[in-house]
NUTOR-578476 format. One line per field, with one value per atom (N, C-alpha, C): x, y, z; atom name; residue number from 1. Coordinates in nm, 4 decimals, decimal comma. Atoms other than C-alpha are relative to their C-alpha. Layout:
// NUTOR-578476
c1	c(X:...);
c2	c(Y:...);
c3	c(Z:...);
at	c(CA:...);
i	c(NUM:...);
This chain:
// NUTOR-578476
c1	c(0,0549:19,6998:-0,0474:0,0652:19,6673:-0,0566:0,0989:19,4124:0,0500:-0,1041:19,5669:-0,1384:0,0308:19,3042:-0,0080:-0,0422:19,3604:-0,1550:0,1074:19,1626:-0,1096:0,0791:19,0473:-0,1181:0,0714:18,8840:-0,0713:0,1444:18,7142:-0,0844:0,1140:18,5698:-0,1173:0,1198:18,4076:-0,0576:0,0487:18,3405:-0,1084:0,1050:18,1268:-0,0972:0,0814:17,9853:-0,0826:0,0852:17,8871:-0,0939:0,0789:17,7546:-0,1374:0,1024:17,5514:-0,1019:0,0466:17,4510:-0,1254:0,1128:17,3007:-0,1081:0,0405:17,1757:-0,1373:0,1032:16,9775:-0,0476:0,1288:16,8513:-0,0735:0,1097:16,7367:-0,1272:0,1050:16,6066:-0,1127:0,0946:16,4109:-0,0986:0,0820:16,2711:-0,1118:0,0888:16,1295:-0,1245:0,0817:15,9581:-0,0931:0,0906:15,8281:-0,0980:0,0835:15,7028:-0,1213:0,0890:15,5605:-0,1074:0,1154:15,3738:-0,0577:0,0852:15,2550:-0,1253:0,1353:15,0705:-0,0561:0,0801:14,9537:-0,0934:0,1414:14,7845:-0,0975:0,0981:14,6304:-0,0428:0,1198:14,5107:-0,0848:0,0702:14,3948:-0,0832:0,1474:14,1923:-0,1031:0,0799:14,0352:-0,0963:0,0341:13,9590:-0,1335:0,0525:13,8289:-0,1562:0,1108:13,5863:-0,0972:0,1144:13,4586:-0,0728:0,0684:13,3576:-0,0860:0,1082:13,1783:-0,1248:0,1146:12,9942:-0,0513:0,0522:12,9119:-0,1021:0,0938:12,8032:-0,1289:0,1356:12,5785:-0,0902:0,0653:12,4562:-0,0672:0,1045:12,3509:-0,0721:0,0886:12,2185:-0,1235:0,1303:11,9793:-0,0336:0,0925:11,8659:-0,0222:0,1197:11,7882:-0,0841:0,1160:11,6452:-0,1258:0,1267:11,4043:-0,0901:0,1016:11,3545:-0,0883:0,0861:11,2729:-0,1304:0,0749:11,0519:-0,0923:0,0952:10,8872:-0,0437:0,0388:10,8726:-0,1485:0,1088:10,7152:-0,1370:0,1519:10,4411:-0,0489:0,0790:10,3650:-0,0459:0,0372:10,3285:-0,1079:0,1208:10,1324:-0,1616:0,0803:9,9171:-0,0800:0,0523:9,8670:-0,0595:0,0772:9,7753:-0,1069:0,1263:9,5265:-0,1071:0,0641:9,3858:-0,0613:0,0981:9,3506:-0,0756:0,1216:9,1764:-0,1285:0,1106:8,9532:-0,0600:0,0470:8,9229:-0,0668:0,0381:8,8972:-0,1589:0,1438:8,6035:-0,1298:0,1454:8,4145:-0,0272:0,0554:8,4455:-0,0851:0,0734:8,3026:-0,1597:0,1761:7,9989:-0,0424:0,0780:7,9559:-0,0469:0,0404:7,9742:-0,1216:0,2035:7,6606:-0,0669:0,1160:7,5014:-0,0210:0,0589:7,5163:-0,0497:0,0880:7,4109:-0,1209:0,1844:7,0896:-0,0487:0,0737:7,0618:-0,0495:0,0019:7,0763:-0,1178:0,1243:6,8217:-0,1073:0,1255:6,5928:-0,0211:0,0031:6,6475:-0,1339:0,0262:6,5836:-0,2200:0,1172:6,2671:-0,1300:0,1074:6,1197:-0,1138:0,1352:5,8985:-0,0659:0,0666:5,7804:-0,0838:0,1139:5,6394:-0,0667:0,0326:5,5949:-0,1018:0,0706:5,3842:0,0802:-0,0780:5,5410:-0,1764:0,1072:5,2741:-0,0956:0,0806:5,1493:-0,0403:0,0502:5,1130:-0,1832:0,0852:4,9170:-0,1224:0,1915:4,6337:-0,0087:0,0868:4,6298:-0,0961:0,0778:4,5197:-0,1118:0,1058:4,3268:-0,1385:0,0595:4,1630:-0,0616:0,0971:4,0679:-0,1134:0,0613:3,9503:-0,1565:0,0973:3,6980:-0,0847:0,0900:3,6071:-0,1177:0,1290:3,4957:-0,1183:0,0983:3,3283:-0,0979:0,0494:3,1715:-0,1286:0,0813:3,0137:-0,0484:0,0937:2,8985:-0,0828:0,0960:2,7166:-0,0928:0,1483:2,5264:-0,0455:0,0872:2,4561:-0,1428:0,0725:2,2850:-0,0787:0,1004:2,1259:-0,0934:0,0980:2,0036:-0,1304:0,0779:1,8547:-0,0570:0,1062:1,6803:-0,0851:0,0937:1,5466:-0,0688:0,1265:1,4001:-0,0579:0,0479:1,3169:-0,1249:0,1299:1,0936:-0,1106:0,1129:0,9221:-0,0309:0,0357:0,8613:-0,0539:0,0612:0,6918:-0,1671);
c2	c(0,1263:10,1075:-0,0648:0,1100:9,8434:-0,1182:0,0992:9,5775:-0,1100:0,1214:9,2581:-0,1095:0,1194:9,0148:-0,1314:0,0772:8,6859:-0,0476:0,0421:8,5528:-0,0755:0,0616:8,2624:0,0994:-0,0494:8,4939:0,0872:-0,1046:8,7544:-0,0824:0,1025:8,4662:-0,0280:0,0605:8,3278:0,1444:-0,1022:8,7028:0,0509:-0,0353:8,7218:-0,0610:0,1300:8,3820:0,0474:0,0076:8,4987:0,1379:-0,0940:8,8330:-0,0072:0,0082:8,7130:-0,1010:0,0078:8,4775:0,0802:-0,0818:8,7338:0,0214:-0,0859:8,8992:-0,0682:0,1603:8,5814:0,0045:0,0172:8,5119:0,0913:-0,1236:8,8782:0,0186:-0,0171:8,8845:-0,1339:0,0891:8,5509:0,0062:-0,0314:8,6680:0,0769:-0,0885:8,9809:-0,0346:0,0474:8,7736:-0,1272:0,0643:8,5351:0,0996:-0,0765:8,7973:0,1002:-0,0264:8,9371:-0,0653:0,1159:8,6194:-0,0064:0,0226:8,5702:0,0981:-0,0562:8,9016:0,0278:0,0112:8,8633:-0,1135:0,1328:8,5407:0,0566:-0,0532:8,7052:0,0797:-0,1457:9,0021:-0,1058:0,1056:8,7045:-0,0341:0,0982:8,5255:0,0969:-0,0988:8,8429:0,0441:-0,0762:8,9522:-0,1561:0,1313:8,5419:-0,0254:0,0099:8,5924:0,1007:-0,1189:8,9492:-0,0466:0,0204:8,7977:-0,1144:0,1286:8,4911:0,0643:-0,1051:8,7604:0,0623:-0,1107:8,9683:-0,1006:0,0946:8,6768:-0,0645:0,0527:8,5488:0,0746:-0,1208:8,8640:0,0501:-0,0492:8,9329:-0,1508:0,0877:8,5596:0,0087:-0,0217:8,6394:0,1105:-0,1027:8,9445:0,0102:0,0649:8,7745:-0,0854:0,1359:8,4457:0,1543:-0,0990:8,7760:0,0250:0,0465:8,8912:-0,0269:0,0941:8,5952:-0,0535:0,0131:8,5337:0,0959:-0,0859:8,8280:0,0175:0,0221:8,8388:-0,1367:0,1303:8,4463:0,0613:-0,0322:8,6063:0,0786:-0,0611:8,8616:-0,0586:0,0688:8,6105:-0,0635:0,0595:8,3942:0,0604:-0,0868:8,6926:0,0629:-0,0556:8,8083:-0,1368:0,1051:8,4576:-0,0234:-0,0042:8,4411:0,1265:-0,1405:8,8119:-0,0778:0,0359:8,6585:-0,1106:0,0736:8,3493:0,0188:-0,0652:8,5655:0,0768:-0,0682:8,7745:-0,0975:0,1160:8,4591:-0,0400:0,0501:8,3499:0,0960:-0,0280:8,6280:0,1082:-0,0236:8,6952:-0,0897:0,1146:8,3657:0,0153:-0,0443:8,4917:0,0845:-0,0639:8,7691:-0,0059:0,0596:8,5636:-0,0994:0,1006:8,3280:0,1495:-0,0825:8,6570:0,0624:-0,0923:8,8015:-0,1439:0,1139:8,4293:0,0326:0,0212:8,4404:0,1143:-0,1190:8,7903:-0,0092:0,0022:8,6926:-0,0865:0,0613:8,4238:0,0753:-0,0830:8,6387:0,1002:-0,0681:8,8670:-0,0558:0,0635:8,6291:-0,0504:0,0462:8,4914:0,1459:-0,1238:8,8677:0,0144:0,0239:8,8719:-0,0845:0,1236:8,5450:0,0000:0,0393:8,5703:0,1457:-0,1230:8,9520:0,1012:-0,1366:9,2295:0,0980:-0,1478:9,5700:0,0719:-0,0427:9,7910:0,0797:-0,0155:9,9604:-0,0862:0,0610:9,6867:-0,1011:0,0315:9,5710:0,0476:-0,1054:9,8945:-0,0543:-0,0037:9,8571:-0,1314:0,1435:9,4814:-0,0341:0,0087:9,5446:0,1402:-0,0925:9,8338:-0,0480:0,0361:9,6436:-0,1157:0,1005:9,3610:0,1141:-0,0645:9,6093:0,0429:-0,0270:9,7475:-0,1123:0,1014:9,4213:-0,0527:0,0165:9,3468:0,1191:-0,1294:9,6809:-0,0203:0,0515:9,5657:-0,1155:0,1034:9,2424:0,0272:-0,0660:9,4177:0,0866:-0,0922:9,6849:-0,0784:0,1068:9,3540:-0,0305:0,0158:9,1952:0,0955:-0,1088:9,5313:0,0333:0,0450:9,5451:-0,0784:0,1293:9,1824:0,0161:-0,0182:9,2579:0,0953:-0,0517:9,5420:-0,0284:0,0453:9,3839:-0,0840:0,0767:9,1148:0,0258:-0,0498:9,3349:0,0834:-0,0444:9,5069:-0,1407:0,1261:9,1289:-0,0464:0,0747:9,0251:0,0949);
c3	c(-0,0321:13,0502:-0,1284:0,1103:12,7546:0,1014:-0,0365:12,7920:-0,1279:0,0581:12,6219:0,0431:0,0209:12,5329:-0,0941:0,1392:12,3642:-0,0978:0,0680:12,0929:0,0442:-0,0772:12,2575:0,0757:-0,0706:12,4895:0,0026:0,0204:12,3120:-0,0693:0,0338:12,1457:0,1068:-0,1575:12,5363:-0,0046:-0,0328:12,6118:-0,1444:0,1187:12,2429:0,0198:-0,0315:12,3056:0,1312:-0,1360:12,6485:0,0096:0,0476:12,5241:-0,0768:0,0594:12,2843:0,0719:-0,0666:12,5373:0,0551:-0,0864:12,7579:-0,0798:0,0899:12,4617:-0,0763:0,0655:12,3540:0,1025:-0,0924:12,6875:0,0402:-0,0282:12,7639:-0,0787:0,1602:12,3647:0,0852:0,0097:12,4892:0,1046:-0,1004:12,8138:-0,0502:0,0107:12,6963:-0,0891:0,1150:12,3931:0,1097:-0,0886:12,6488:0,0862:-0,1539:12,9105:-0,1120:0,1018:12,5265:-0,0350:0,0122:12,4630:0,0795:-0,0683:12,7922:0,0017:-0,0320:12,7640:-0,0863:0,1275:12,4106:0,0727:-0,0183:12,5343:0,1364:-0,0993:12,8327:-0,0506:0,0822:12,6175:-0,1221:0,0520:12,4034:0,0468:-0,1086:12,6346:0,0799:-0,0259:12,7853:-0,1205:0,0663:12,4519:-0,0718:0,0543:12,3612:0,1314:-0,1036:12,7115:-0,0226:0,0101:12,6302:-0,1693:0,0954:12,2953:-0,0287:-0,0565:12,4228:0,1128:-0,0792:12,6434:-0,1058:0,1076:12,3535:-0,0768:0,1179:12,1295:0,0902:-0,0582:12,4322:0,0293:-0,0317:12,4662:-0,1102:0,1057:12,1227:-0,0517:0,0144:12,1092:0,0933:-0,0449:12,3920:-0,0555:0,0971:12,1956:-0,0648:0,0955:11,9153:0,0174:-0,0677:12,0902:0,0215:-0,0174:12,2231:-0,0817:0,0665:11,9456:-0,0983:0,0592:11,7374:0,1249:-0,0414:12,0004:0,0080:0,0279:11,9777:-0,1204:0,1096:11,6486:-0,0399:0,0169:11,6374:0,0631:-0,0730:11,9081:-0,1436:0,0732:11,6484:-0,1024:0,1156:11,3500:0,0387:-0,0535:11,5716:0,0031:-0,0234:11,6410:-0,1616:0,1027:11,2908:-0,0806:0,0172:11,1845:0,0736:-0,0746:11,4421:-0,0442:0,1010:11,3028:-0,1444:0,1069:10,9377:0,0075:-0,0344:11,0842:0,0264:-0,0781:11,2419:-0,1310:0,1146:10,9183:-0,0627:0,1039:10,6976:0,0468:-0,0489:10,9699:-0,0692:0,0070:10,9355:-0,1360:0,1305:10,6008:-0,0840:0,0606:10,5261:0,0597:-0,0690:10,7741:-0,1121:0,1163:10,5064:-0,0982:0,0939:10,2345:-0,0024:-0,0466:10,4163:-0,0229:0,0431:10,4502:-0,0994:0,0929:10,1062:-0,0771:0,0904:9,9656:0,0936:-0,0430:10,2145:-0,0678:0,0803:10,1036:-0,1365:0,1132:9,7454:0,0029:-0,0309:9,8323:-0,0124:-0,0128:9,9402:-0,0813:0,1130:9,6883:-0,1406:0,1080:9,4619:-0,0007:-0,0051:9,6230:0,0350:-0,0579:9,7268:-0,1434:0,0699:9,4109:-0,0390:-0,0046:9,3984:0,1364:-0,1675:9,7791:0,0238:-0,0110:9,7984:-0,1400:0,1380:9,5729:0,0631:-0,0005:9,5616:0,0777:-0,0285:9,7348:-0,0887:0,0829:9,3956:-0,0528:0,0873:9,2147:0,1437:-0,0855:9,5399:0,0282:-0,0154:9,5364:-0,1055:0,1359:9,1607:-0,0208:-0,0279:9,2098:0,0740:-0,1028:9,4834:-0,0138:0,0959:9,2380:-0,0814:0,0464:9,0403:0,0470:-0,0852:9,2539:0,0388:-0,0398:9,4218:-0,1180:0,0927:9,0924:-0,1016:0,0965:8,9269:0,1207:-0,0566:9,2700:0,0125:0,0499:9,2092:-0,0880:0,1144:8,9297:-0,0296:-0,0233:9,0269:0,0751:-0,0969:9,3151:-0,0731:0,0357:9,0343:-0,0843:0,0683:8,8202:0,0822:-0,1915:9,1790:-0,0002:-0,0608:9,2496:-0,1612:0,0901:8,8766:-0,0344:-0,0141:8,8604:0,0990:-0,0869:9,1720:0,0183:-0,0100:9,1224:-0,1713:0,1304:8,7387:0,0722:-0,0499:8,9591:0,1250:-0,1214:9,2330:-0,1256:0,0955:8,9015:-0,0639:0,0601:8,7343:0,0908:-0,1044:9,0337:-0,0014);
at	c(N:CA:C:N:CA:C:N:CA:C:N:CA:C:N:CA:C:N:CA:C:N:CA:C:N:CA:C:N:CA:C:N:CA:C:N:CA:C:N:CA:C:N:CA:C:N:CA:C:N:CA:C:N:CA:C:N:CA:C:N:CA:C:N:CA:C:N:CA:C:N:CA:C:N:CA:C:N:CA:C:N:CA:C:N:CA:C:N:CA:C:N:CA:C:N:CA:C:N:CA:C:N:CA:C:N:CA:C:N:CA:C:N:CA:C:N:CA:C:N:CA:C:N:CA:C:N:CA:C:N:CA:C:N:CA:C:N:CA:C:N:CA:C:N:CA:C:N:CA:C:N:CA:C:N:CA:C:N:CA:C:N:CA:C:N:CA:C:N:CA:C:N:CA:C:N:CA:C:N:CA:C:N:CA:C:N:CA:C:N:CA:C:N:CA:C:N:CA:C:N:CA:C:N:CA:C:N:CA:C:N:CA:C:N:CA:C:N:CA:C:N:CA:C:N:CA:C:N:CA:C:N:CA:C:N:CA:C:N:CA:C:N:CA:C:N:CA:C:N:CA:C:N:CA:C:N:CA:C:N:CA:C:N:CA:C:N:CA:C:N:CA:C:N:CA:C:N:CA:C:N:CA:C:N:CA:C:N:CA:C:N:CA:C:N:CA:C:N:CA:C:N:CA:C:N:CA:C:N:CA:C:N:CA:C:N:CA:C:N:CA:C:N:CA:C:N:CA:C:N:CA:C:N:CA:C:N:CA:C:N:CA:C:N:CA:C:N:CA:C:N:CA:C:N:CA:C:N:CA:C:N:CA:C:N:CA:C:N:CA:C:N:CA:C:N:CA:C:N:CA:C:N:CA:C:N:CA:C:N:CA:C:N:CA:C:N:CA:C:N:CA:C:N:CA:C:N:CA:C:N:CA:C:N:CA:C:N:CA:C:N:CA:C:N:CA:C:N:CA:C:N:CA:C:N:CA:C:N:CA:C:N:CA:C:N:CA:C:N:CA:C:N:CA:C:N:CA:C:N:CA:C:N:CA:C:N:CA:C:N:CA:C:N:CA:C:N:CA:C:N:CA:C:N:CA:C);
i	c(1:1:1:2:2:2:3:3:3:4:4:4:5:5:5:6:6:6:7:7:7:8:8:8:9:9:9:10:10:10:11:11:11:12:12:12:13:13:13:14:14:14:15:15:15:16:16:16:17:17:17:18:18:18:19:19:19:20:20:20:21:21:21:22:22:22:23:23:23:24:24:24:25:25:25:26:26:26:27:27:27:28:28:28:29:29:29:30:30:30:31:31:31:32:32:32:33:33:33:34:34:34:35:35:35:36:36:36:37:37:37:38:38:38:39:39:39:40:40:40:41:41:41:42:42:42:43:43:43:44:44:44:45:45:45:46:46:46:47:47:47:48:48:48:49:49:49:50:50:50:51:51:51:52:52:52:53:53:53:54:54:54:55:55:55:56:56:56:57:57:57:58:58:58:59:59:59:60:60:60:61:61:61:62:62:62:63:63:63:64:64:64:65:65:65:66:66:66:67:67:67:68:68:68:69:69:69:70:70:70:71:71:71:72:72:72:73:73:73:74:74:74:75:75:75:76:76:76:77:77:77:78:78:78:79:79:79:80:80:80:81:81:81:82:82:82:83:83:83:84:84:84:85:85:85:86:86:86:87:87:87:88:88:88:89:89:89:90:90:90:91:91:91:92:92:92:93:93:93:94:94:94:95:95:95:96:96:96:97:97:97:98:98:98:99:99:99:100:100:100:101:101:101:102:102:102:103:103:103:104:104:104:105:105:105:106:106:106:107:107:107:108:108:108:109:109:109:110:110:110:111:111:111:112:112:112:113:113:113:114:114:114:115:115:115:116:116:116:117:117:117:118:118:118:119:119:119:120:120:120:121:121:121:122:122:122:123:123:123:124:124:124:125:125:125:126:126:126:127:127:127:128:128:128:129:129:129:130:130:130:131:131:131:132:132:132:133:133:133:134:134:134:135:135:135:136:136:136:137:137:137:138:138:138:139:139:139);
């Protein structure tokens, strides 16, 4: 059995080969694309989930964060306040410092003063008791 084909016609039968061969090649590259772009767009949704997902957990937390700044600014306000109270009380203190021996005696220097106080009245009292008793013999 010979098979006798003419030129013409292995030409159509090439033409119609490569045909197929083209439209199969173009299917499979389509039915390729379609599921690149669907693994695309799955992959373009789980990463719009991801990114909103780590934007609310930083929105958090920068918000937590801000509370804590807020909070530690409020702390050195509070410090600042009442360090400025300490600083009134070591000026009154210093005040008074300043004015404690001008208004106060120390308590020795207070007998010794009050030592001699008694002693010179001491001795104005045996003047007195002197002069009166020259004064009960002059009579």
């Amino acid at each position: 059995m010979t098979l006798q084909v003419e030129f013409w016609q292995l030409i159509t039968l090439m033409v119609s080969f490569l045909g197929f061969v083209f439209g199969a090649g173009k299917v499979l590259l389509s039915q390729t694309d379609r599921r690149l772009d669907q693994k695309f767009d799955s992959l373009e949704i789980i990463r719009k989930e991801a990114a909103r997902g780590w934007e609310t957990k930083f929105t958090a937390m920068m918000d937590h964060k801000q509370t804590e700044i807020d909070r530690h600014r409020e702390e050195m306000a509070e410090y600042r306040a009442s360090a400025k109270g300490f600083q009134e009380l070591e000026r009154e203190f210093l005040k008074f410092r300043a004015a404690l021996p001008i208004e106060y005696v120390r308590r020795e220097d207070y007998v010794r003063n009050q030592t001699v106080i008694e002693a010179k009245i001491d001795g104005v009292a045996l003047k007195i008791e002197n002069l009166q008793l020259k004064g009960i013999r002059s009579c």
